[in-house]
Each structure stands twice: as structure tokens, then as C-alpha cells.
C-alpha positions as CSV (number, residue, x, y, z in Angstrom):
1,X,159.1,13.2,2.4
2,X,158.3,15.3,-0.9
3,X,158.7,19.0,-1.1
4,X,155.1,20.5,-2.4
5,X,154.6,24.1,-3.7
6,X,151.1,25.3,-3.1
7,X,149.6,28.8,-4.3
8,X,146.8,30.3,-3.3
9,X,144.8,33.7,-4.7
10,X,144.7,35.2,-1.4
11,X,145.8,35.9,2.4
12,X,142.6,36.9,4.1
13,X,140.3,34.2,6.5
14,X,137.9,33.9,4.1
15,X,136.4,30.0,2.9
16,X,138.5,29.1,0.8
17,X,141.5,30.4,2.8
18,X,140.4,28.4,5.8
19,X,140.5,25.2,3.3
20,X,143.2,25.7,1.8
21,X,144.9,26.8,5.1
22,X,143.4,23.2,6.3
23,X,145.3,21.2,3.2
24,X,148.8,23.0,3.6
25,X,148.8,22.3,6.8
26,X,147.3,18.4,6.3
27,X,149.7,18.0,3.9
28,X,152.6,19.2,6.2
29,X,152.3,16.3,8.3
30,X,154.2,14.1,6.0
31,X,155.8,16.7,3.8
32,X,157.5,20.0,3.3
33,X,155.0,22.5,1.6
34,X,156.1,25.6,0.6
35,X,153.1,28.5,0.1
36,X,152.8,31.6,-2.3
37,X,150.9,34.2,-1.2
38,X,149.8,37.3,-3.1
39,X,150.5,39.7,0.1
40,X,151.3,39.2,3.8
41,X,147.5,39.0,5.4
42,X,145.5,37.3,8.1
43,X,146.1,33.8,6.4
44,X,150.1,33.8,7.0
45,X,149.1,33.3,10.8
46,X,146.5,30.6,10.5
47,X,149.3,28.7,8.6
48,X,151.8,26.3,10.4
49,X,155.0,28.1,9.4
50,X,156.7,24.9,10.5
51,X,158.1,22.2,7.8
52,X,158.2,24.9,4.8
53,X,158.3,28.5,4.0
54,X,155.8,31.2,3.1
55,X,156.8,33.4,-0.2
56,X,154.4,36.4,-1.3
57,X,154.5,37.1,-5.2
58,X,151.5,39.7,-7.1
59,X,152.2,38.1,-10.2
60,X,150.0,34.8,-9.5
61,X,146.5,37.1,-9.6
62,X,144.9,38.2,-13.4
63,X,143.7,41.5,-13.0
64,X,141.1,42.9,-15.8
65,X,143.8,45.4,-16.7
66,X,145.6,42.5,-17.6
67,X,143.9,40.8,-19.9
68,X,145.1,41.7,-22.9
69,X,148.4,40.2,-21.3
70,X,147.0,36.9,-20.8
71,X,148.4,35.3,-23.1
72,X,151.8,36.0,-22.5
73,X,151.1,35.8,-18.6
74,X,150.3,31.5,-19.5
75,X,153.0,31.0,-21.8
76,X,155.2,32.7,-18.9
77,X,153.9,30.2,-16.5
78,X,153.5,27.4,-18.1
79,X,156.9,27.6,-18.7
80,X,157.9,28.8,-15.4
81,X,159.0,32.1,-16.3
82,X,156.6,34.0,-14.2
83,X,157.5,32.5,-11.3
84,X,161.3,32.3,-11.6
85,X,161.7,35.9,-12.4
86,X,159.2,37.8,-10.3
87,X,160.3,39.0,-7.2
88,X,159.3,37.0,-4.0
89,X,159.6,37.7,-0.6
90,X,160.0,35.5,2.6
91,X,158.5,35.7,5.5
């Protein structure tokens, strides 16, 4: 059994929620997926919650205002800083 982290851009019911909601909880079956949410929406309850945990974490969507960050914003998670250092929550 692996432990998978997957991320997704949003939390509503949308398409690609609904697939991505399909392939967490596909890939459940045999391993423990962890998910990163933006905010706590419609999503977190179409999810299995069992075999992993569901974090929510801003920092994962590129706003226009924040283009001129871009570049620091990769660097930051490429190298995993982004993630390690913003704030996450549990549900």
C-alpha cells in the first residue's frame, strides 16, 4: 500500500470534480490518498474520507493578482516550500 497525495483546483461538483472525485476514490482501494483542497465545499462529501485525510490549503490556485509572483510561487513548489509552510487545515 503507497501513500498518494493528490490536489485538486477546487471543491465544488463540477466535471472535473466528479472525476477527480472518481480517481481518489479508485485509487483508495489499494492505497492511502491524501487530498488538498482549496476550501471545504460540496466535493469534501462526494469523497470517501476513509483510507486518507482531506487538508484545504489557498496557496495551490494562481490568481491574476498573482502573477507577477509566479515565479517565486514555482520555485516555492517545486521545491516544496509552498506546501510545507502554508497553513493547512484538516477536516
Amino acid at each position: 500500500m503507497q501513500r498518494i497525495l493528490c490536489v485538486h483546483q477546487g471543491a465544488e461538483l463540477y466535471g472535473s470534480d466528479r472525476s477527480f472525485a472518481s480517481a481518489v476514490n479508485g485509487l483508495k482501494k489499494t492505497n492511502k490518498v491524501d487530498v488538498v483542497l482549496p476550501f471545504n465545499g460540496e466535493l469534501v462529501e462526494y469523497l470517501d474520507k476513509n483510507n486518507g485525510q482531506i487538508w484545504f490549503n489557498s496557496n495551490g490556485i494562481l490568481r491574476k493578482k498573482d502573477v507577477k509572483k509566479t515565479l517565486n510561487f514555482l520555485f516555492n513548489t517545486v521545491e516544496g516550500r509552498e506546501i510545507l509552510f502554508a497553513p493547512l487545515q484538516k477536516v
